[in-house]
C-alpha positions in Angstrom: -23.5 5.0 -10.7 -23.4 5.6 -7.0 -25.3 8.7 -5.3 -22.7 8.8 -1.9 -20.1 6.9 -1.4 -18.5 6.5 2.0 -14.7 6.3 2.2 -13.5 4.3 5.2 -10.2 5.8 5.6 -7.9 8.6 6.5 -5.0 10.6 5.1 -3.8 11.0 1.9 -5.8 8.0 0.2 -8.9 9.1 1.6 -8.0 12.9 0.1 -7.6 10.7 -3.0 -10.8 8.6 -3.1 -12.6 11.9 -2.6 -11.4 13.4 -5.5 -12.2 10.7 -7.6 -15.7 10.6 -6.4 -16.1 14.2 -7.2 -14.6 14.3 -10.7 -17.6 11.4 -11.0 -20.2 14.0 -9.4 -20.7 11.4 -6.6 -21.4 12.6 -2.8 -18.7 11.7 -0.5 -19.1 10.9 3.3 -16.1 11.2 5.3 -15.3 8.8 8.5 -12.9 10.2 11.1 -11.6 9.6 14.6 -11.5 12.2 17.2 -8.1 12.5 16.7 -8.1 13.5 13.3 -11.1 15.5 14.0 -9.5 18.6 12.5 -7.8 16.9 9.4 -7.2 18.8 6.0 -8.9 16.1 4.0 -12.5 16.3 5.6 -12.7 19.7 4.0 -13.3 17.9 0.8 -16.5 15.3 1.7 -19.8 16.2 1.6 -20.6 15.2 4.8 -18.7 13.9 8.6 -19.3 11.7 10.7 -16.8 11.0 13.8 -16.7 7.0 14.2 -15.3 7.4 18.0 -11.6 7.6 20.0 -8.6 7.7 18.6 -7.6 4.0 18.8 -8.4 2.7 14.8 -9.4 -0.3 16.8 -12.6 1.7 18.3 -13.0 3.8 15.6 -11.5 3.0 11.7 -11.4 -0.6 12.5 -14.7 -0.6 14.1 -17.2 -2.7 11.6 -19.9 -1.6 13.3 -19.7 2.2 13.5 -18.2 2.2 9.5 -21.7 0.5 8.6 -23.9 2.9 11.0 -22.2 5.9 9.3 -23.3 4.8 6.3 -26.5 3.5 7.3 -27.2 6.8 8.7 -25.6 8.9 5.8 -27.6 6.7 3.1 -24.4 5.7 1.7 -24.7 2.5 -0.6 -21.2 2.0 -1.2 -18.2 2.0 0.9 -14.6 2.6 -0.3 -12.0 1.6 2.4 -8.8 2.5 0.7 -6.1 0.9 2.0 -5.2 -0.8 5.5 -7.8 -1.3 8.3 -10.8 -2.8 7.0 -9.5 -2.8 3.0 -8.8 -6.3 3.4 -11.0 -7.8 5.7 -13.8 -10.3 4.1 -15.8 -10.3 7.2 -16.2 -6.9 6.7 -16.7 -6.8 2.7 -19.4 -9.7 3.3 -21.6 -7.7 5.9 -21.4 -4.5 3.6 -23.4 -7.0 0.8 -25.5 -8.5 3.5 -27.2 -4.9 4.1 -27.1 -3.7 0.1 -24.1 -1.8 0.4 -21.7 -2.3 -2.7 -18.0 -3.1 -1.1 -15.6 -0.8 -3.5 -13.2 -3.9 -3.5 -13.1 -7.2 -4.3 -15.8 -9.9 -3.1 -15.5 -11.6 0.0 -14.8 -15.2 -1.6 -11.7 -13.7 -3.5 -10.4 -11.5 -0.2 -10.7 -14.9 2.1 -8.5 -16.6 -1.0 -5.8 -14.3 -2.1 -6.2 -11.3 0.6 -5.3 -13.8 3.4 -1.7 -14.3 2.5 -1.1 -17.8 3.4 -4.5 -18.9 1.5 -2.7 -17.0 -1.6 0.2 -18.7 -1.5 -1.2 -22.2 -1.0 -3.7 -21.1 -4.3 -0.7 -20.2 -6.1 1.6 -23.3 -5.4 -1.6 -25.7 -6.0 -1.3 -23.7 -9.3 2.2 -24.6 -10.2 3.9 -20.7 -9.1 6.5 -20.8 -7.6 6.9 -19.4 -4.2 9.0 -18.7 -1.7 10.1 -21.5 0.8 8.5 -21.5 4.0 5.3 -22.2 5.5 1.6 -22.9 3.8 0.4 -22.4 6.8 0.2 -20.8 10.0 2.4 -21.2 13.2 1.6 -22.5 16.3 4.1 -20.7 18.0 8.1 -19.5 18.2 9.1 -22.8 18.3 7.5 -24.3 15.3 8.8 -20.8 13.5 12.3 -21.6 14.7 12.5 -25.0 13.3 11.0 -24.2 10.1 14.0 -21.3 9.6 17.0 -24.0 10.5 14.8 -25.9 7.6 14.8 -22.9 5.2 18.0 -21.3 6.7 18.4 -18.1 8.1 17.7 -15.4 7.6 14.1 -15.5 7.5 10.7 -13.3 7.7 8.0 -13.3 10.3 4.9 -12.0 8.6 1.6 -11.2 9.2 -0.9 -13.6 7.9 -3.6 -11.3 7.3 -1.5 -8.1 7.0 0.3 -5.6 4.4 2.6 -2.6 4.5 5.2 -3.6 7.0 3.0 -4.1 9.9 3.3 -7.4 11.7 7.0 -8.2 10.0 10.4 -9.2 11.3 13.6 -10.3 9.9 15.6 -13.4 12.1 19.5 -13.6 11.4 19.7 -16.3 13.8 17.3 -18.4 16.3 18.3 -15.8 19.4 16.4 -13.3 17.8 13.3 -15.4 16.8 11.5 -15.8 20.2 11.2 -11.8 20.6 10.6 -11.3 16.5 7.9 -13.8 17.2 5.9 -12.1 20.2 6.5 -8.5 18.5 5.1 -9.7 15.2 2.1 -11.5 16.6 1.4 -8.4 18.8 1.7 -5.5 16.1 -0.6 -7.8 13.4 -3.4 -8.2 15.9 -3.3 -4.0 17.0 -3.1 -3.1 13.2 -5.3 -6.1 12.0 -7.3 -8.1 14.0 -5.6 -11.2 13.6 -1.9 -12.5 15.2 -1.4 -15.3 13.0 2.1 -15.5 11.2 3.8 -17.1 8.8 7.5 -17.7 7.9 9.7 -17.3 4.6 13.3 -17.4 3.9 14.9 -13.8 3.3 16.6 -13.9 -0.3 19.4 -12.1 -0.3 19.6 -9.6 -3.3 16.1 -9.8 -4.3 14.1 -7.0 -6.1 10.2 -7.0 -5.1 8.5 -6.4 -8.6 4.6 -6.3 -8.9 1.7 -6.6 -11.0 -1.4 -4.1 -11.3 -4.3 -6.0 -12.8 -7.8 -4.6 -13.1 -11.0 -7.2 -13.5 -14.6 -6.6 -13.8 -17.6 -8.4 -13.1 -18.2 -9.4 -17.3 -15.1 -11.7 -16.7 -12.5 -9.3 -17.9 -9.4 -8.5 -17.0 -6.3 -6.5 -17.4 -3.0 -6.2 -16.9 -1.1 -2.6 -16.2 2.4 -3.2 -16.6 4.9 -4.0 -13.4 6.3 -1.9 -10.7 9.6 -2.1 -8.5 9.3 -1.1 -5.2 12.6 -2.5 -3.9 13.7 0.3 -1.8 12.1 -0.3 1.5 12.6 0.7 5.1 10.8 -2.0 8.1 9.8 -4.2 4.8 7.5 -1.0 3.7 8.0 0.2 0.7 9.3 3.9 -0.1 10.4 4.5 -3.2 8.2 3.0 -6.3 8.7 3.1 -9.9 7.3 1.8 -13.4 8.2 0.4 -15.4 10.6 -1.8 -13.4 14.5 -1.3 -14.3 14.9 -5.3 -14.3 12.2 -5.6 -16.5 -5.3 -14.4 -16.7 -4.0 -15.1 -12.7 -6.7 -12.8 -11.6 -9.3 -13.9 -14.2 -8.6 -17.9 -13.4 -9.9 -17.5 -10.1 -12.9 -15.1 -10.6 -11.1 -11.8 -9.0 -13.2 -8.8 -9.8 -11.8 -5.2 -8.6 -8.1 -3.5 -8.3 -5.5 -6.1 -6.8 -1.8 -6.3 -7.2 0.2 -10.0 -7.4 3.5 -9.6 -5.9 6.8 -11.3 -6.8 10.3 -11.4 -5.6 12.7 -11.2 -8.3 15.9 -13.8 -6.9 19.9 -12.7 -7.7 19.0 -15.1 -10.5 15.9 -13.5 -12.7 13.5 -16.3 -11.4 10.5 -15.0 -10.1 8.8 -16.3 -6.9 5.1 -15.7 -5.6 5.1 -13.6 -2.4 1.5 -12.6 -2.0 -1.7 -10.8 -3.5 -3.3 -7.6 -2.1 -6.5 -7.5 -2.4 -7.1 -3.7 -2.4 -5.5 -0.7 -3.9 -2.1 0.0 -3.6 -0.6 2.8 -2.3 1.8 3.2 -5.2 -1.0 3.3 -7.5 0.0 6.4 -8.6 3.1 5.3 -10.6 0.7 3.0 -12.7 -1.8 5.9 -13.9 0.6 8.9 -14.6 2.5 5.6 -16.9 -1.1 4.5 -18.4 -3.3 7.4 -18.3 -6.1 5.2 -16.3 -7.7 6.3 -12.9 -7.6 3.4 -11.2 -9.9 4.6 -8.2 -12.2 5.5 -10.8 -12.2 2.3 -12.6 -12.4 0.7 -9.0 -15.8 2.5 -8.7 -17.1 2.2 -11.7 -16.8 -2.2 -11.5 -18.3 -1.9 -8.2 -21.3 -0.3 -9.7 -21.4 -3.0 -12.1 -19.9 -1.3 -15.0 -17.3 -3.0 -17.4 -13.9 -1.8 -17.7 -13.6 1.4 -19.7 -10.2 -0.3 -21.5 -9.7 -3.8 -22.8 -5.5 -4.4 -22.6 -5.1 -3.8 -26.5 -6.2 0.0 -25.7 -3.2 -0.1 -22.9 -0.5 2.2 -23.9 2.3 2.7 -21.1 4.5 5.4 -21.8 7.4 7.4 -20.4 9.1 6.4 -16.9 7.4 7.4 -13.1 9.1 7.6 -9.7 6.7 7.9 -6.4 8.2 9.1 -3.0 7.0 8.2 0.1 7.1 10.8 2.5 6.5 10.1 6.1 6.3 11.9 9.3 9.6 10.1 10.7 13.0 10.8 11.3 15.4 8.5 8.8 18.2 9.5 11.1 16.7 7.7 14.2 15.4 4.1 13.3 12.5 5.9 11.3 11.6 7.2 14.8 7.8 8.6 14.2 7.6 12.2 14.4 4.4 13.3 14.8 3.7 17.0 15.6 2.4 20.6 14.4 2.9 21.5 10.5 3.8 24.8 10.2 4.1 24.9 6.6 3.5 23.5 2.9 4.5 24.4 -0.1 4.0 21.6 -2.9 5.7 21.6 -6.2 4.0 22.4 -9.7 4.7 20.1 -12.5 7.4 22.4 -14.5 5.8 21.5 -17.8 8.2 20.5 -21.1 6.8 16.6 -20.9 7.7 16.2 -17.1 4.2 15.4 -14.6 5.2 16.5 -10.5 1.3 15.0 -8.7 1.8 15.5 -4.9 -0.9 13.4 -3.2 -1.0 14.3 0.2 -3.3 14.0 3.7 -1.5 17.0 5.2 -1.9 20.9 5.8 0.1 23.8 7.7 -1.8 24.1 10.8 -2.8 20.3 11.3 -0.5 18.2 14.1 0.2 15.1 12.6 -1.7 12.6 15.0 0.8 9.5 16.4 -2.0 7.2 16.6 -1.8 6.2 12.6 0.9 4.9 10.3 3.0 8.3 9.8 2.5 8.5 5.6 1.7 11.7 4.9 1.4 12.5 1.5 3.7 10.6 -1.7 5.5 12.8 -4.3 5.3 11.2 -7.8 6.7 12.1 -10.9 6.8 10.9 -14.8 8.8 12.3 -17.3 10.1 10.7 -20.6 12.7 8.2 -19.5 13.9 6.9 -15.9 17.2 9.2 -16.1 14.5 12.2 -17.0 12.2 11.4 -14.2 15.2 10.9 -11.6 15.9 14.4 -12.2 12.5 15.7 -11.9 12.4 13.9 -8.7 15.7 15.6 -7.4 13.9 19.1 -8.7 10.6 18.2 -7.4 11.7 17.1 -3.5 13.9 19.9 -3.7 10.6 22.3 -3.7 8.8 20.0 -1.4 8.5 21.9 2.2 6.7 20.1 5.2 7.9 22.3 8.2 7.8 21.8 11.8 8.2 18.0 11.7 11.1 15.5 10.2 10.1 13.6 7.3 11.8 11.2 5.0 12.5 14.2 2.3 16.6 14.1 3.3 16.4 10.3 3.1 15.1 10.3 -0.5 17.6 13.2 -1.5 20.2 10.5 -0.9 18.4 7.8 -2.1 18.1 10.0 -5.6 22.0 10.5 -5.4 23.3 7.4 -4.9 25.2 5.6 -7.8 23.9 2.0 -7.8 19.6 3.4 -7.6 20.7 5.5 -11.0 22.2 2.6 -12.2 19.2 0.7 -11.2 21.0 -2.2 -9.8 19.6 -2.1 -6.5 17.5 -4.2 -4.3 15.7 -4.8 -0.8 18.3 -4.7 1.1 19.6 -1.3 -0.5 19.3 1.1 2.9 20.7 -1.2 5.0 23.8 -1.8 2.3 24.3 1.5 1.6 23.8 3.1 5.4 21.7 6.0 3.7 19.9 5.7 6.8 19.7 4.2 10.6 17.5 0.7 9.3 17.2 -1.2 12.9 16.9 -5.1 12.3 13.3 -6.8 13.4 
C-alpha cells in the first residue's frame, strides 16, 4: 500500500479522500490555491503545499505544480477526485511516466471512454444504443445548427471533454444556438482545457439512470447496482438516489478503477448511452451506505495493485439512500452563486433505529466560501429501510442541517422532498423546470 498519497482536489471530496487515506494509515498531502488557503479540510492532511493563485487554471489545473508537489512531498500516488485534472489522460500518463500511481483509471481507457465523444463512438461500434446526434466534434455553430433541424429541437451543447454541468446548453430553437454555442465552448475550455462540443437531441421526459462498476487490474470487475439522479438544475445533478425508482461493459474494454456508465432512460423504458466518467462520482455516496463498500478505498487499493476486496456474488444492496446536494447558491435567483462568510454549522446525527444521516462536507463556520470554484459545499445523504423511510429521514435530516451566513440550496430540497410526483417517483430531468420549485434559466 501507498506511504503518501497526494489528493489533487478541494472541498468536500478532498475532505473525503483524506479520510479514506487515514482509516488506511496512509499520509495525505493536501494541494490548495491561495484562495482556499484557509480551508477547513487542510486541517486533515499531513502536509500543504499551496500550488499558486486562485485561478484553478494556474493552480488545481496546473499539471506541472500538481507533479512538483508531489515530487517534493515524496508522494507516489495521486488522487484527483473529481473535476480538474480527474479526467484528463495527459495528465494520468505523465503521473506513470515519473513512477507515480494515477488513483484512476489508465490513460488508454480515459482517452476512450473519459473523452465523451470517443465513448460514444466505442459504444455504438458496440451495438448500444445512443442518443442521436453527433460522433464527433463540431466545427462550429453552424454545423451544430444543422445537425439540431436533423435531430429536431430541442437539443444539448456539451462539452466534449467535460462533466457536471460545465460546458452545457439546451437550444429550443436555432436563435438561441449561435450564443449557446460560444457560451459552451468558452466555459468547457475555463473549466477544462478543451472547447470542443458536441450535440444530442433533448428527450423530453427522460430519467438519467447510471451504473457504478468497480474493475481491478486481475481482469475483474463489478457491478454496484444503479442510481437515478434525474433531478438536476444547469444539467448538474442534485438530488441522487439508489436504487433507482424505475428500476462486463467495463471489463470488455480493459477498464481498471471506479467509473460510472451513464444512461437516459426514454418516456418509453428504452435505455440509451449518454456517456462514461472516468473517475469517481460525486454521488458515490448513495452506492456505499446501499452496499456497505468504500469505494475510495477500493479505488486505492486497485491502484496499488490489489484485487478487489468483493467479487459481485458477495454484493448485497440493501435498504433505500437519498443524497442532497447542497450548494452555496441561491435557488431563488437562477442558482445565483453565493459565495461568502459561514457563520455557522451544525450537521445532523444519524437518529439511529436503522436510519444512516452521513454529511460530507468541505465547509466550516468561519471559512468564506471562495467564488472562484464550483459552489458544492458539502452533500447530505441518507439510507434508511425503504425509499418512503429515507424520504422522511431526508425531510428530518435537512431540517437540522444549518449553514448560516450564505444561501444554499437547503429551501430548494425542502420542496423538492414535498412535492407529490418525487414521492411518487414519477419524475424526471425536466422536473424543476415543470414544477417551478425554483428559478431554472434556459442555456
Amino acid at each position: 500500500m501507498f506511504k503518501r498519497v497526494l489528493v489533487a482536489n478541494r472541498g468536500e471530496i478532498a475532505a473525503r479522500v483524506i479520510r479514506a487515506c487515514r482509516e488506511l494509515s496512509i499520509e495525505t498531502v493536501a494541494v490548495y490555491s491561495e484562495a482556499d488557503r484557509d480551508a477547513p479540510w487542510l486541517s486533515g492532511a499531513t502536509a500543504t503545499v499551496c500550488l499558486g493563485p486562485a485561478k484553478a487554471s494556474l493552480s488545481y489545473l496546473d499539471q506541472d505544480a500538481v507533479l512538483q508537489a508531489a515530487d517534493q512531498t515524496e508522494a507516489r500516488a495521486i488522487h484527483p477526485g473529481y473535476g480538474f485534472l480527474s479526467e484528463n489522460a495527459v495528465f494520468a500518463a505523465r503521473c506513470a511516466q515519473q513512477g507515480i500511481a494515477f488513483i484512476g483509471p489508465t490513460p488508454a481507457s480515459i482517452r476512450l471512454m473519459g473523452d465523451k465523444l470517443e465513448a460514444k463512438r466505442t459504444m455504438a461500434a458496440a451495438g448500444v444504443p445512443t442518443i442521436p446526434g453527433s460522433l464527433g466534434a463540431l466545427r462550429s455553430a453552424d454545423e451544430a445548427a444543422a445537425l439540431a433541424e436533423r435531430v429536431g429541437y430541442p437539443v444539448l451543447l456539451k462539452a466534449a471533454a467535460g462533466g457536471g454541468g460545465k460546458g452545457m446548453r439546451r437550444c429550443d430553437d436555432a436563435r438561441a444556438l449561435p450564443r449557446a454555442f460560444s457560451e459552451a465552448a468558452l466555459e468547457a475550455h475555463h473549466a477544462f482545457g478543451d472547447p470542443r462540443l458536441y450535440l444530442e437531441k433533448f428527450l423530453e421526459g427522460g430519467r438519467h439512470i447510471e451504473f457504478q462498476v468497480l474493475a481491478d487490474t486481475y481482469g475483474r470487475a463489478v457491478h454496484l447496482g444503479e442510481r437515478d439522479c434525474s433531478v438536476q438544475r444547469h444539467h448538474q445533478k442534485l438530488v441522487e438516489e439508489s436504487p433507482s425508482p424505475a428500476i462486463g461493459a467495463a471489463a470488455s474494454f480493459g477498464y481498471v478503477s471506479a467509473g460510472t456508465l451513464e444512461f437516459l432512460r426514454d418516456a418509453s423504458g428504452g435505455l440509451v448511452f449518454m456517456e462514461m466518467n472516468t473517475r469517481l462520482q460525486v454521488e458515490h455516496p448513495v452506492t456505499e451506505l446501499c452496499t456497505g463498500i468504500d469505494l475510495v478505498r477500493e479505488q486505492i487499493g486497485i491502484a496499488a495493485n490489489r484485487p478487489l476486496s468483493m467479487t459481485q456474488d458477495g454484493i448485497r444492496f440493501s435498504g433505500h439512500a437519498i443524497e442532497l446536494r447542497i450548494n452555496a447558491e441561491d435557488p431563488d435567483a437562477g442558482f445565483a452563486p453565493d459565495p461568502g462568510l459561514v457563520t455557522a454549522v451544525s450537521i445532523p446525527a444519524s437518529p439511529g433505529g436503522g436510519v444512516t444521516v452521513r454529511w460530507d462536507g468541505g465547509v466550516a463556520a468561519g471559512w468564506r466560501v471562495p467564488p472562484h470554484y464550483d459552489s458544492l459545499v458539502g452533500k447530505l445523504i441518507v439510507h434508511a429501510a425503504d425509499r418512503p423511510a429515507a424520504i422522511a429521514a431526508a425531510r428530518e435530516a435537512l431540517s437540522a442541517l444549518r449553514l448560516d451566513g450564505i444561501k444554499t440550496t437547503i429551501p430548494l430540497h425542502h420542496r423538492i422532498l414535498d412535492d407529490p410526483d418525487f414521492v411518487a417517483g414519477t419524475y424526471d430531468v425536466s422536473f424543476l423546470e415543470r414544477k417551478a420549485l425554483a428559478a431554472v434559466p434556459r442555456g
